[in-house]
N, C-alpha and C positions, 0 to 999 in steps of 0.2 A: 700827819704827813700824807701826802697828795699821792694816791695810792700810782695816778699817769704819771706822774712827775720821778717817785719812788720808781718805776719802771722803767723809764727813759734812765735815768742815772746809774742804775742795776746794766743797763747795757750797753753802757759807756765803758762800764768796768770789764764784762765779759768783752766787748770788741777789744779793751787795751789788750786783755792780758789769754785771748783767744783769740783773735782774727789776725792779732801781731805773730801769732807764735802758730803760722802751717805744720801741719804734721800732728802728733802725739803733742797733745796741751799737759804742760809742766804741772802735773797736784802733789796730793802730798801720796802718792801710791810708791813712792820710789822707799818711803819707809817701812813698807809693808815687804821685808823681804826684797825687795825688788829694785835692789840698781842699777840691773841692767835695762831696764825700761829706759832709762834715760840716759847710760854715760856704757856709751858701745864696748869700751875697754873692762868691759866685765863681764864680758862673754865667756864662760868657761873659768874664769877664775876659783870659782867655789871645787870643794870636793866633792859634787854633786851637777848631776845634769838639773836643771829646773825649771819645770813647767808652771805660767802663774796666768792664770786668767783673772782680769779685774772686772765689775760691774759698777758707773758709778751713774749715779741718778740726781739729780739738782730740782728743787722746787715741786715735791710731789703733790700733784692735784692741780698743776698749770701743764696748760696745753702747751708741746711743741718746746717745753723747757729742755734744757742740757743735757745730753746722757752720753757717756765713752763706754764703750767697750775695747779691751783687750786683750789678745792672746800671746804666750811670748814662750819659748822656749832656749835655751842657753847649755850647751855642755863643750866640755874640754874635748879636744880629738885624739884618743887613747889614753891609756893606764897613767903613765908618765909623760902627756904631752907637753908641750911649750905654748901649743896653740889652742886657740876655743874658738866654737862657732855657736850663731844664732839665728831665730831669724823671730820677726814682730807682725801682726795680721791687727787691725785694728778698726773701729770705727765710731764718727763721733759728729753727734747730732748737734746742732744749736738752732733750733725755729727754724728758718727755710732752707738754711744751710746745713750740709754734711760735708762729712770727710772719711774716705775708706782709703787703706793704705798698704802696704806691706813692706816691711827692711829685711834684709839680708844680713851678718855679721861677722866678721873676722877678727878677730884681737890675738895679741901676742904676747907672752908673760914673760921677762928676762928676770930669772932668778939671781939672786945674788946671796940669799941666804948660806950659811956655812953648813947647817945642818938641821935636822926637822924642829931643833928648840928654838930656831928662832927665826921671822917672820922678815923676808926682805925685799918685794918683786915690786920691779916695775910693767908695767902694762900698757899696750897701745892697742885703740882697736877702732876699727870704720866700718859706718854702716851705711849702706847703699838701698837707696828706698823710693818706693813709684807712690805717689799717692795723687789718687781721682776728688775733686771736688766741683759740689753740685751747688748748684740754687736754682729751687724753686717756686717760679714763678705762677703754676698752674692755676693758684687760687688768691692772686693779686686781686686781679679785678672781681671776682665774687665777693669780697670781702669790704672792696674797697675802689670803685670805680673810679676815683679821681684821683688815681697814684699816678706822679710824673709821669708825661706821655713818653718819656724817654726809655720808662719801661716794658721791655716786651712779655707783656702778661700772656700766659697759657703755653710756657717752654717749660722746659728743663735745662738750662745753661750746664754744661760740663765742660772741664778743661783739669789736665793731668800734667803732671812734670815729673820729674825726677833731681834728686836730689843728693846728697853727701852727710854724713856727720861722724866728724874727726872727737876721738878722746882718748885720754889718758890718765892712768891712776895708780898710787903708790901707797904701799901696806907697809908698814915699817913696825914690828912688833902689836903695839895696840894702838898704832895711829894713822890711821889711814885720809887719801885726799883722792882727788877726783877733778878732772877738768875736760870740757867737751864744747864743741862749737858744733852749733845745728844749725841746717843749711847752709851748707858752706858757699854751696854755687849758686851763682845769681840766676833764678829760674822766672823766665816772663809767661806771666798769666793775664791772661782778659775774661774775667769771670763778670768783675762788677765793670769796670771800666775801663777804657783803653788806655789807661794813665795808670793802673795799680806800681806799687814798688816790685822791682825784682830781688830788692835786698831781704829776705826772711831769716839773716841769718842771728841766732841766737847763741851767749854763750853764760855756761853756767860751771860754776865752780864749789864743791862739796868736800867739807872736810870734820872729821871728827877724832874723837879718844873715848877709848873702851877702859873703862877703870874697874877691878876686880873687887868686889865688897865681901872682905872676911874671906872665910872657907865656909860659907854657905850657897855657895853657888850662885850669886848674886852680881849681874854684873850692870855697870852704870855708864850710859852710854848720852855725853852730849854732840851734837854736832848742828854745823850750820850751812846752809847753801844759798846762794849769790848768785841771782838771774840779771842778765844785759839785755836788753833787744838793740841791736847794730842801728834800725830805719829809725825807729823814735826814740830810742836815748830811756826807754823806760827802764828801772831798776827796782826790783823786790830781795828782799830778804827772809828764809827762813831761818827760826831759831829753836831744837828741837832736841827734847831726852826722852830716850828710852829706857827702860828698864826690862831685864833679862832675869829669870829664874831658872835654870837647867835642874830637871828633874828626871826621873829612871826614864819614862816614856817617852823625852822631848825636853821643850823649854816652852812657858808661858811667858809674856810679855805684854807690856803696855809703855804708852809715852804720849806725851804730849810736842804738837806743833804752834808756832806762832806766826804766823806771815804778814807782812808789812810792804808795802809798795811805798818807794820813796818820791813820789809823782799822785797826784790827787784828780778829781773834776770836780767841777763845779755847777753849783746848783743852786738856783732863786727859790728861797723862802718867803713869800709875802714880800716884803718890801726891801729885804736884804740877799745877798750872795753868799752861799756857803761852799766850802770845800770839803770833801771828803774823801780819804785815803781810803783803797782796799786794804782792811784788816779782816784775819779770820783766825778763829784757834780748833785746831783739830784734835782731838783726842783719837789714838787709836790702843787697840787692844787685840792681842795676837797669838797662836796657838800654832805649835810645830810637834803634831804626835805621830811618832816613830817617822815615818817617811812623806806625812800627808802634813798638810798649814794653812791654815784659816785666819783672815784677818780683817776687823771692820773698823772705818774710820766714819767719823763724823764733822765735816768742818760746818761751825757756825761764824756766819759772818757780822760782824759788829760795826755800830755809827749805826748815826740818824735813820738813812738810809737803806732799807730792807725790806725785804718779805718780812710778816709775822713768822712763818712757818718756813723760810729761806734756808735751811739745813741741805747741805750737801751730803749723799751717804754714798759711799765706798763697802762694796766687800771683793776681798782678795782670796780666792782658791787653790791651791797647788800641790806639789806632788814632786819630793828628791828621786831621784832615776839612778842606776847604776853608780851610789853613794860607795866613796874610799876611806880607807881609815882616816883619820884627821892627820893631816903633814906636819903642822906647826903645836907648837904647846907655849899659845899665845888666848889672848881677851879678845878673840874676832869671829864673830859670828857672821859676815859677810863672806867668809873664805873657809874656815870648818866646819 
């Protein structure tokens, strides 16, 4: 494989399923503990406030490759509130382009449960968020003196918006769902060209069942989430189980992810045309002791198409804050 060719196609994939999606780019970090990263109606839900820093690095040993960071905090507003707030600080490299951001959050939890044995609330919540994005041009023409004269080599292009993301999620004993629309309002930017989409809006839908293995503390957890892009019609699918150990100290965990885009590129082999769909399988592994949780994933991407060494690594850091006794005597580790 044509190591240029491998590279050009490598960022066809990251523009689809990155440059479509402003703001916090969808991975698999939202399994690490962390729903609220992406589905605002989970602010405050848990019995626990929760701080979770991510670190995720792409292509180690290539220059100017992918890397997010994230910081994110979430708690309920008092002992017995209805209400939860958040707020997200983030930022996220790709070659000449970044993206720094911050959201704000509000979500709302209407209980309907009859009493603490069993699990019933609906939840609404929106997050309102500024995010600055850059490209730079500083070392276009050092590199590269005959790039389109339409490029203005030795700036810094910056241009910021503001934005919306509406969602809502429902816990029903050990079954829980999720639904959120990112970017809701159509925000006009001129970073690359005076033609970009105002439409970025995104929507994504997550749902799972927590099944209780034996009386050994064991619990078994499949679920699946369903990504849209509104402007290009793109569609992914993840398909993913976890597995849960509650033990005196905490709970250990691991699972496996599978991602799939239902939309491909194409690419010239020699004398033929091929296609290639982003596939990737993540493994992550996860550790919740006494009040602290550590978790590391690894997605490797699959097909023709790739780096040797193309692994994506995530680690997730965090810390439960003014933790309540558990409300429900249910399979959900999302919420107790």
């Amino acid at each position: 494989m044509n190591f240029k060719r491998g590279y050009l196609l490598l960022l066809v994939f990251i523009t689809q399923f990155s440059f479509s999606q402003e703001g916090i780019a969808v991975y698999s970090d939202y399994l690490s503990d962390n729903y609220y990263l992406i589905h605002p109606s989970m602010a405050g839900a848990a019995d626990c406030a929760k701080v979770r820093l991510t670190a995720r690095q792409q292509w180690f040993g290539q220059d100017e490759a992918p890397a997010l960071q994230t910081l994110s905090f979430n708690t309920s507003l008092g002992e017995d509130s209805r209400s939860g707030m958040g707020a997200i600080v983030f930022n996220d490299r790709n070659g000449y382009h970044t993206q720094t951001g911050a959201k704000i959050t509000y979500a709302h939890h209407l209980r309907f449960s009859r009493s603490t044995l069993d699990l019933n609330q609906l939840s609404f919540g929106i997050n309102a968020g500024l995010i600055q994005s850059n490209l730079d041009e500083t070392s276009f023409y050092n590199s590269n003196p005959s790039y389109d004269p339409i490029v203005n080599g030795g700036i810094v292009q910056k241009d910021s918006y503001f934005n919306l993301d509406l969602g809502a999620s429902y816990f029903y004993l050990d079954f829980f769902t999720h639904f959120t629309v990112k970017n809701v309002i159509a925000s006009k930017r001129e970073l690359y060209t005076d033609i970009e989409t105002d439409n970025l809006r995104k929507y994504l839908w997550s749902t799972g069942y927590v099944f209780n293995i034996g009386d050994n503390g064991l619990l078994f957890e499949p679920s699946t989430m369903f990504q849209y892009v509104d402007q290009t019609k793109e569609k992914t699918i993840d398909l993913n189980v976890k597995v849960y150990k509650n033990l005196d100290f905490g709970r250990v965990w691991g699972g496996l992810s599978y991602r799939r885009s239902f939309d491909g590129a194409s690419y010239v082999d020699g004398t033929s045309v091929g296609e290639q769909k982003l596939q990737y399988i993540t493994p992550i592994i996860g550790l919740n002791y006494n009040k602290f949780m550590f978790a590391y994933t690894y997605s490797h991407l699959t097909g023709d198409v790739k780096f040797d060494k193309g692994g994506f690594h995530q680690i997730t850091l965090g810390i439960d804050l003014f933790c309540k006794n558990s409300r429900y005597d249910c399979n959900c580790p999302a919420v107790n």
